[in-house]
C-alpha positions as CSV (number, residue, x, y, z in Angstrom):
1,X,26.3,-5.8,-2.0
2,X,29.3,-5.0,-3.5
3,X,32.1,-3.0,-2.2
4,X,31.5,-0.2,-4.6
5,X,28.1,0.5,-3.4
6,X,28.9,0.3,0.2
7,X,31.1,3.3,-0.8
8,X,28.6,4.9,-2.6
9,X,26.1,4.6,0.1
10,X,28.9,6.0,2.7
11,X,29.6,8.8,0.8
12,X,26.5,9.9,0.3
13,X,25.0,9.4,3.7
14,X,28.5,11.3,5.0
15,X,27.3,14.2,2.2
16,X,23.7,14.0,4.0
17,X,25.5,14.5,7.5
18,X,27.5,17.3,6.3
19,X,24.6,18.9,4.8
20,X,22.2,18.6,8.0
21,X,25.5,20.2,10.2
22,X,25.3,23.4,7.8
23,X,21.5,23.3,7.8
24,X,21.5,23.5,11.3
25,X,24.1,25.7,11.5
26,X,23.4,28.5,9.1
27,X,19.1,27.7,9.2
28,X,18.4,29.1,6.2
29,X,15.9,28.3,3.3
30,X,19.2,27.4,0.6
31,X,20.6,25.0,3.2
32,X,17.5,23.5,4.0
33,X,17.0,23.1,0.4
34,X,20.2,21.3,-0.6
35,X,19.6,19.1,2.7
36,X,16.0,18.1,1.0
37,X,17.9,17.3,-1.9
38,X,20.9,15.4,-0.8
39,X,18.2,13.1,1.4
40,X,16.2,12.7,-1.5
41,X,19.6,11.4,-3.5
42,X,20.4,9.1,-0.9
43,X,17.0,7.5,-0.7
44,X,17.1,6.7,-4.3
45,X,20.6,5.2,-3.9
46,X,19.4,2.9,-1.4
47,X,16.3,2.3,-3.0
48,X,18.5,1.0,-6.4
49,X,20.8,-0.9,-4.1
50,X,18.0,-2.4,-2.5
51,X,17.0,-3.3,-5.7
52,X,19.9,-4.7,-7.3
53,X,20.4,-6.7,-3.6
54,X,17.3,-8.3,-3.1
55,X,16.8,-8.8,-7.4
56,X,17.7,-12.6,-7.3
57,X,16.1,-13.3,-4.4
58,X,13.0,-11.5,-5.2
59,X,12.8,-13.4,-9.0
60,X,12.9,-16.9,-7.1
61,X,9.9,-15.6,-5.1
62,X,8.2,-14.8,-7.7
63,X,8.6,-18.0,-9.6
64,X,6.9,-19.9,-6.5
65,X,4.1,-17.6,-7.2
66,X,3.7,-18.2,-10.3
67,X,4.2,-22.4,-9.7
68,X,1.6,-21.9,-7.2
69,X,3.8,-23.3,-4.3
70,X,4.6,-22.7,-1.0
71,X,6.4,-19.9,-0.5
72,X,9.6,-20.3,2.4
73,X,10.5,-18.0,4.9
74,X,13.1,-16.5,2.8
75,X,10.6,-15.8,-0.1
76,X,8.2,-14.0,2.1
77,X,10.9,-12.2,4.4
78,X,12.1,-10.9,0.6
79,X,8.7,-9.8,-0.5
80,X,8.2,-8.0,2.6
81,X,11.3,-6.4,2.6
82,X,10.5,-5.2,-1.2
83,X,7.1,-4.1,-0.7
84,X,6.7,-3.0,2.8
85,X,10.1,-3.0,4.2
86,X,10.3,0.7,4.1
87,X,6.8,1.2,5.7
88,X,7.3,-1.6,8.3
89,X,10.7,0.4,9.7
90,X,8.9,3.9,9.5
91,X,6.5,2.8,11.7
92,X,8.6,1.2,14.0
93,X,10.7,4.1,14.6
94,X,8.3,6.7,14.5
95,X,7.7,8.0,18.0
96,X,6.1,11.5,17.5
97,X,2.2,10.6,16.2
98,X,1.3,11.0,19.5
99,X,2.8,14.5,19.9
100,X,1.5,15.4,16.3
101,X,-2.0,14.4,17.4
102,X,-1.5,16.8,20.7
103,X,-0.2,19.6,18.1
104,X,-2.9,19.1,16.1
105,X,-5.3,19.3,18.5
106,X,-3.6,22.3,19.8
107,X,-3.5,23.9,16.3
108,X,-7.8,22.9,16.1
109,X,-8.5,24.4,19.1
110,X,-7.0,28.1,18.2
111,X,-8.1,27.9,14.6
112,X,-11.4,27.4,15.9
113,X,-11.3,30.2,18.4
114,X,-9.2,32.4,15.9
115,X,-11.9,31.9,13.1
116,X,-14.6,33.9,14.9
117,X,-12.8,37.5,14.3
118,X,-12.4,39.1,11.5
119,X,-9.3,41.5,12.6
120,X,-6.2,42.2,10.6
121,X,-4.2,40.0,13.4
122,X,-6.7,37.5,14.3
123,X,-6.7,36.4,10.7
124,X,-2.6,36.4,9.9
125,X,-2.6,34.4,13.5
126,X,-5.1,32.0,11.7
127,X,-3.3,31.4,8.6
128,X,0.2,30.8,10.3
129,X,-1.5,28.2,12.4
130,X,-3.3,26.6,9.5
131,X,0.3,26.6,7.6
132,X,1.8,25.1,10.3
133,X,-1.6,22.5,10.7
134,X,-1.2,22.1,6.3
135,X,2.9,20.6,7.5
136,X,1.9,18.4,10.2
137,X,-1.7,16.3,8.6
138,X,0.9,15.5,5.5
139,X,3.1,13.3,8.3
140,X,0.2,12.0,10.3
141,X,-1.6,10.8,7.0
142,X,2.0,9.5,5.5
143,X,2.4,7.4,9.2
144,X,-1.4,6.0,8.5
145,X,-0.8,5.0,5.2
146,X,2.1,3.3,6.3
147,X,0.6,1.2,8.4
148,X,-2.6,0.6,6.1
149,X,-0.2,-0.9,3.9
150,X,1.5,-3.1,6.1
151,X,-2.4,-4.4,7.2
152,X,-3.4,-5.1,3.5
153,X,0.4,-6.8,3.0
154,X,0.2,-9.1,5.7
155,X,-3.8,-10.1,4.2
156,X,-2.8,-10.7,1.1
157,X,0.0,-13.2,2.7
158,X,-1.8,-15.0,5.0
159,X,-4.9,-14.8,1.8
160,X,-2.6,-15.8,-0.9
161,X,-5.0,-17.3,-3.0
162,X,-4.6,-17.0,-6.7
163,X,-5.4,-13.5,-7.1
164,X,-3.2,-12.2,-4.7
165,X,-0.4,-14.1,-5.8
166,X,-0.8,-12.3,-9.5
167,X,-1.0,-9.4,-7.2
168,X,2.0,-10.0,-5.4
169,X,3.8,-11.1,-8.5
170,X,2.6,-8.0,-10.7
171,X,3.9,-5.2,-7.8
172,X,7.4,-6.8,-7.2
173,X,8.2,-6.7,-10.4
174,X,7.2,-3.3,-10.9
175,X,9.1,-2.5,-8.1
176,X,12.1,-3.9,-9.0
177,X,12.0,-2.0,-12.6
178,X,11.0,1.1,-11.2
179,X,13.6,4.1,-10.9
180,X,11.2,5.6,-8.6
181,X,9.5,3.2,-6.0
């Protein structure tokens, strides 16, 4: 990587830590806001940097796919890291499924009690906890996705027949063109 996209990086992960002091501080929906968006800048920045790092390494993986041959330890540690590198940290590091499944289960059990009255506050008591239940199955379904993929990744590595290996070869290179993935 070079030194001006270390810098780059820095300064926008220091923006990012700013930004989160101020959201916390002030808690409003304009500080949460430019928070959202200053995350979302710096996951594309590292997303491209990722990208330009991994690039060479990633095009001599592919070419042993396409020759059919063994691929080393550094051409499937590269291929991991492109395709599921981001999925295989998130779910290392995520610690609060089981705490979303208690919420949720929370959240079922007065929605279900809630949804047999029809009064004024029974019902805005229902749809604050079925916004707060519409937040949380988002995470919980993003978190088994995550880990899906990770499954399917590590069968089509230790499957790599023909097909997979136009497989492989066809989503890395998409991923290395795309500005978004």
């Amino acid at each position: 990587m070079t030194h001006l996209a270390e810098t780059e990086l820095t300064l926008a992960a220091d923006d990012v830590e700013a930004q989160a002091g101020l959201a916390l501080q002030r808690r409003t929906p304009e500080a949460f806001e430019t928070l959202e968006l200053r995350v979302n800048r710096l996951a594309s920045l590292v997303r491209e940097t990722e990208q330009s790092v991994l690039r060479p390494a990633a095009r001599a993986a592919i070419r042993a796919l396409e020759s059919g041959r063994p691929l080393t330890a550094e051409d499937e540690r590269v291929l991991r890291t492109i395709i599921v590198g981001d999925a295989e940290q998130y779910v290392a590091i995520e610690n609060n499924f089981d705490d979303w499944t208690a919420e949720l289960q929370r959240l079922l059990r007065e929605i279900t009690r809630l949804a047999q009255s029809t009064d004024g506050l029974a019902l805005a008591s229902l749809r604050g906890l079925l916004r707060d239940a519409q937040r949380l199955v988002p995470a919980m379904r993003a978190y088994a996705e995550d880990k899906r993929r990770l499954e399917q990744f590590q069968r089509a590595m230790t499957q790599l027949d023909d097909a997979n290996r136009m497989l492989l070869i066809q989503l890395v290179r998409e991923m290395l063109d795309s500005p978004t993935r």
